[in-house]
Structure formats: structure tokens, C-alpha cells
N, C-alpha and C positions, 0 to 999 in steps of 0.2 A: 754655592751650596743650595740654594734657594731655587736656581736654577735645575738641579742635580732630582732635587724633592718632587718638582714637576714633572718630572722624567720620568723618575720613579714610581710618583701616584699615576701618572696617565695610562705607564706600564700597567699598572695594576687594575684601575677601570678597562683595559681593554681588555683583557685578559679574562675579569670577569665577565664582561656583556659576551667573550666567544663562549663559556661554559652556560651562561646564562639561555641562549639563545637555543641549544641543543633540548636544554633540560624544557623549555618553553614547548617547545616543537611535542619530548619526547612526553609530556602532560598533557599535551589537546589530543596528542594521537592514544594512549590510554584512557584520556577521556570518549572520545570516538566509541572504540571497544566496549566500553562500559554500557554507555549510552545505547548503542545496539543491540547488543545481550540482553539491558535492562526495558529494552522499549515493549511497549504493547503486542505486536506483531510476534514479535521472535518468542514471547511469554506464552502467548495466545496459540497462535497462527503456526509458527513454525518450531513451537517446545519437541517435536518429537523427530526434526531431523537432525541432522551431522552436518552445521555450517560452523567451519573455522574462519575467525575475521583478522585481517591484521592490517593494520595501519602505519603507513610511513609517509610525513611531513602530508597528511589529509589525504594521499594518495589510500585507499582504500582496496585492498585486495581478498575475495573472497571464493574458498576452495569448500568442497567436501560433497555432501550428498543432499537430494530433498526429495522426499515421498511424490510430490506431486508439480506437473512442469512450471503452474502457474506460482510455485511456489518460487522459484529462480527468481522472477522479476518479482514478487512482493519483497524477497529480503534486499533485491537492490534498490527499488522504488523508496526503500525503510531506509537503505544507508545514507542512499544519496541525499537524503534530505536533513539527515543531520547536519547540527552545527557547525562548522570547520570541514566537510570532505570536499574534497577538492575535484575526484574522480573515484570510480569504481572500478574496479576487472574483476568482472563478474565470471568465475570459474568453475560455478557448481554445477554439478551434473543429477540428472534424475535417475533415480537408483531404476534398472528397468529399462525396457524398450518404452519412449513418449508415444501420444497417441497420434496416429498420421493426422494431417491437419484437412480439417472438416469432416473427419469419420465419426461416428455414433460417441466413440469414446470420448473425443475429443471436446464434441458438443457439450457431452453431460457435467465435463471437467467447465467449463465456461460458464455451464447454467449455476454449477456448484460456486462458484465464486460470485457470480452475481448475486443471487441469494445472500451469501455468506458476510458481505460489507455492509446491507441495508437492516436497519433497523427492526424497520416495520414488519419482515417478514422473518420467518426462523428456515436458515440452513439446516439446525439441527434435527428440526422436525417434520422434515422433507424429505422423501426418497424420488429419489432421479431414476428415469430409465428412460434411453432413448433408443426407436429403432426407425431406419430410414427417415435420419432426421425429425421425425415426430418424439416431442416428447411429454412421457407420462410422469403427471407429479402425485402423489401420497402422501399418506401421514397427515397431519391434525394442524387445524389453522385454527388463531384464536378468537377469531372471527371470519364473519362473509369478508369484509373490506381486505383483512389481512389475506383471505383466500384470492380473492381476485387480484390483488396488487401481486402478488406472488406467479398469478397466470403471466399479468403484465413484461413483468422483468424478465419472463425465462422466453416470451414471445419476441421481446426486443435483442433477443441475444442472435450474433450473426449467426447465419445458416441453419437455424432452427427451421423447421416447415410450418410449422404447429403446434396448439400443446392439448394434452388431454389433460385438466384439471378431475382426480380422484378424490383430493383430500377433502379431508372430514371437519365440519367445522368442533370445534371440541374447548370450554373453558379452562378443561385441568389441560395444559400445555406448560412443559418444562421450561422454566427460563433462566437464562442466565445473569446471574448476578453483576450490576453494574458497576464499571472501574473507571477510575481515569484514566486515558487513554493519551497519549504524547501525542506529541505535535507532528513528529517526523512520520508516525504511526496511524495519522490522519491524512497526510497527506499524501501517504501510499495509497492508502484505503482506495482515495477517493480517486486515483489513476487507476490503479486498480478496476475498479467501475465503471468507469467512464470506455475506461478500452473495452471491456464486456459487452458494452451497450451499442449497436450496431448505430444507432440513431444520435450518437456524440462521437466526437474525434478527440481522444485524449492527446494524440498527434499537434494538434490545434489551441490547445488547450493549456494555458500556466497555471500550476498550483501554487498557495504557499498558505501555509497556515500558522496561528499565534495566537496562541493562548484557545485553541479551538474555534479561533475563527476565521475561515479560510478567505482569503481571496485571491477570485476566479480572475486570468487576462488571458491573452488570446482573441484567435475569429469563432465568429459562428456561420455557419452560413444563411440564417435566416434568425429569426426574431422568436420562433417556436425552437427553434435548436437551443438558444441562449435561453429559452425561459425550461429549457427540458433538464440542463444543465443544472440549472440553479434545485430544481425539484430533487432531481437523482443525488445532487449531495449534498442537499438539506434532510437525506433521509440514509444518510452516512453514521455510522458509532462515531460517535466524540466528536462531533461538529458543532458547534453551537448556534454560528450564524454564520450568512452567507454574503460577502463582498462580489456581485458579479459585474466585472469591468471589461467584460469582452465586447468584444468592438463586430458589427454586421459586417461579413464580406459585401 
């Protein structure tokens, strides 16, 4: 009998750990979902396109539309860095023909993001134009320093030729009210930037970040590379401090 009862209960722990194990699975991948929707990025950055997310066992699958190309890889850069995924299949497409790669358009879409992840400077208060590679920047900076740091970034962007600095230094400038920012939504950011930046290799480059404090591994190829590194996403939203453990080619 006694024998019979072990038989029985054993039946029945296994039984539950197979229904257990689905239900475990089908909780971290709605948490996934959740997590992505609710992050910084898709709030912020990506509230006005059409990306449907769906998750199975952290496999991560991603369909629909995005206003702008570099918008693709920020919400993949966003997923992939959450808790539990495992992989991405990144299948969004940009509504529109993309801009051919290195044309005027394309440029100004890179200056637009570089700008858009640093701190220091305002995207928002910025107009971009670029023609034969040169580009013209506008609109109101809240200081000289913010003016010129703002030349800097859009000089280091690849195949830029030059930049004509317009803008106006000005105190009343819009700002944006500050939030917390996640983790995963950091550590886009800061790839994000790093690829913008013709003078870092995001390629090169490990992100991770916790609790807003990222740490950097990877090569550099010189000593100014890695201290360039550490500047550019020390001046990232929602960074707090800077781990750089990259190693000199």
C-alpha cells in the first residue's frame, strides 16, 4: 500500500513540475512584453510607432512599423537587453522608402540620434540640415558649452564633412522633465551612441548596465579611444556612473 502511495504521490509531483514549467516559461515571456512596452525607449523614443512584441520561451519576435530606420535597432538594442531574452528577430520595417546610406538624409537621421541620447545637448532644440555632407545646426542652446559640445557630436558623426554652428545661445530653452530611466533602456541608449560616434566601435564594445551603472568591456584601440568612451556615456540619460574595463588593442 505504502508502496502504491509513492507511486501515486511521485505521479502527481511530476505531473505538476510538467504544468509548472510551461506556466514558469509562459510568466517570464509576458513579463518580457511588459517590460518592453513599459521601458523608457518604447515610452519615450518609440510611443508613436506600430511595434508588436511577442515572446516565446525568451525567444523574442518583433513585427510591425517604425517612423524612422534608426528606430529598428533602438527597439532591438531595448529588447535584447532585457531580463530573460534569449534572441531577437527583429522584423520591423520603416514605413517609407530608408535613406540611401551616406546621403544627406541619412546623415541628418545620425546627427538626430546622436544629439537625441546625450544629456548635455537638446535634440529637441535643434534643427538639422544637411547639404553635400555639410551640416547646418539651429535653434537655441543653453549655453556657449552646450552650443559647442552640440558642434562636437554632430562633427564626430561618420561622413559628416563639417558643421556650420547657427544656433543661438538663449536661457529660456525647453526642457524636459526628468524620469527614471531602466536599465535595459540605458543600455540601448548608450549603443545607440557609441555606433553614431565615428571615433568609438560599438562593434568593439560590451555594454551592461544595473541600477544605472553601466559597465564598459571590450577593445579600444588606443588609450584616447577608451577615455572617449567613457566621456560619451558619462553624458548618456539615466547613467549614473561609469565601470570602464576595456582592455587596449
Amino acid at each position: 500500500m505504502n508502496t502504491m502511495r509513492r507511486c501515486i504521490l511521485v505521479a502527481v509531483i511530476a505531473a505538476l513540475l510538467l504544468v509548472a514549467i510551461p506556466l514558469s516559461a509562459f510568466q517570464d515571456d509576458s513579463r518580457i512584453v511588459s517590460s518592453a512596452r513599459n521601458s523608457y525607449v518604447f515610452q519615450v523614443y518609440l510611443k508613436g510607432d506600430d511595434i508588436k512584441i511577442e515572446a516565446k520561451n525568451g525567444a523574442v519576435t518583433l513585427t510591425g512599423f517604425v517612423s524612422e530606420d534608426f528606430h529598428k535597432s533602438l527597439a532591438n538594442e531595448t529588447v535584447a537587453a532585457l531580463p530573460g531574452v534569449i534572441s531577437v528577430d527583429n522584423r520591423l520595417e520603416v514605413k517609407g522608402a530608408p535613406p540611401t546610406a551616406n546621403s544627406d538624409a541619412w546623415l541628418k537621421t545620425k546627427v538626430k540620434a546622436t544629439l537625441l541620447f546625450h544629456r548635455n545637448v537638446s535634440a529637441e532644440n535643434t534643427e538639422i540640415d544637411v547639404t553635400d555632407g555639410i551640416v547646418t545646426l539651429r535653434g537655441n542652446a543653453t549655453s556657449q558649452a552646450q552650443r559647442e559640445l552640440t558642434t562636437e557630436y554632430a562633427k564626430d558623426v561618420d561622413g559628416v564633412k563639417s558643421v556650420v554652428n547657427d544656433m543661438k545661445v538663449s536661457g529660456k530653452v525647453k526642457r524636459t522633465v526628468a524620469v527614471k530611466i531602466d536599465d535595459a533602456s540605458i543600455t540601448a541608449q548608450v549603443k545607440m551612441a557609441l555606433w553614431t560616434h565615428r571615433s568609438t566601435s560599438v562593434v568593439n564594445t560590451k555594454v551592461e548596465t544595473n541600477r544605472g551603472v553601466v559597465t564598459l568591456g571590450g577593445k579600444a584601440k588606443n588609450n584616447a579611444e577608451r577615455e572617449l568612451v567613457t566621456k560619451l556615456v558619462g553624458d548618456i540619460d539615466g547613467v549614473k556612473s561609469i565601470k570602464n574595463l576595456m582592455t587596449i588593442e
